[in-house]
C-alpha positions as CSV (number, residue, x, y, z in Angstrom):
1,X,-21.6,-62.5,11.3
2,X,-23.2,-58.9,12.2
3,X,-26.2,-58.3,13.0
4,X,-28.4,-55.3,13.0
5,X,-32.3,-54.7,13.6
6,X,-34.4,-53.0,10.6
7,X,-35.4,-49.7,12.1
8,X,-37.5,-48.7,9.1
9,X,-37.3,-48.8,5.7
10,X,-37.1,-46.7,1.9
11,X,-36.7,-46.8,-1.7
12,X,-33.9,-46.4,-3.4
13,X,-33.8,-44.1,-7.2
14,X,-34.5,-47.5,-9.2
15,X,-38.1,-48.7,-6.7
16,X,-35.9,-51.1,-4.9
17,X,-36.9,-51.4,-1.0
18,X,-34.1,-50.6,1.2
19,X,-33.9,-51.4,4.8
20,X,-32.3,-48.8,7.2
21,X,-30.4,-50.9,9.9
22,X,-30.2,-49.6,13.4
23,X,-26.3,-49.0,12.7
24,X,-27.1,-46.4,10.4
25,X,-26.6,-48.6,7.2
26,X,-28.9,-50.3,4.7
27,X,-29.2,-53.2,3.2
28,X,-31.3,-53.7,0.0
29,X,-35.0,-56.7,0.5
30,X,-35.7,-56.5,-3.5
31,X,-38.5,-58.9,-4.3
32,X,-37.1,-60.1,-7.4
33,X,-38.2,-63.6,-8.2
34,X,-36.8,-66.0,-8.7
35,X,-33.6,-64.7,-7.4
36,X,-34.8,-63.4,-4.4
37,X,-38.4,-64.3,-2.6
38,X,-39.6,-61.7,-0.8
39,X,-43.2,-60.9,-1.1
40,X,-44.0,-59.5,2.6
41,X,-41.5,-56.6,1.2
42,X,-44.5,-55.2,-1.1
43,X,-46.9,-54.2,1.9
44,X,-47.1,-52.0,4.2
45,X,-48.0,-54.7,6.7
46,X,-45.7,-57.1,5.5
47,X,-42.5,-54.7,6.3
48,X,-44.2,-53.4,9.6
49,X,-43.5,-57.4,10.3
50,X,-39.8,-57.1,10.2
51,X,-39.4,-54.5,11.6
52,X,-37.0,-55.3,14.8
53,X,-35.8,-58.2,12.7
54,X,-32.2,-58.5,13.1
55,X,-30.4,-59.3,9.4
56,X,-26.5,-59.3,8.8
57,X,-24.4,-56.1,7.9
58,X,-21.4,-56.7,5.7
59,X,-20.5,-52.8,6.0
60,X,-20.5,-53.6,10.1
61,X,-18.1,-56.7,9.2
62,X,-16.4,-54.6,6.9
63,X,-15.4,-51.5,8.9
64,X,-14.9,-54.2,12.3
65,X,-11.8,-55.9,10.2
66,X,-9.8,-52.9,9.2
């Protein structure tokens, strides 16, 4: 599994948050209950939180197998 550190993070045309990865990709951290729980995405604090968290990268794993 790869692993990359949120550098910062966006939204994306539909209001989704995206999280740009220190690799240069992103990965989406919808709040989207009850599929996916993630409340802290919704503040300003809450993201400041994770930032430095390190969260896989399938585009990483992807381009490493080729």
């Amino acid at each position: 599994m790869t692993e990359r550190r949120i550098i910062g993070f966006h939204r994306d045309e539909q209001g989704d948050w995206v999280a740009d990865l220190e690799c240069g990709h992103t990965r989406h951290v919808r709040h989207n209950p009850p599929w996916e729980e993630r409340p802290w995405v919704e503040t300003e604090e809450g993201r400041a939180r994770f930032l430095g968290y390190a969260v896989r990268c399938r585009e990483c794993e992807e381009n490493s197998s080729e």
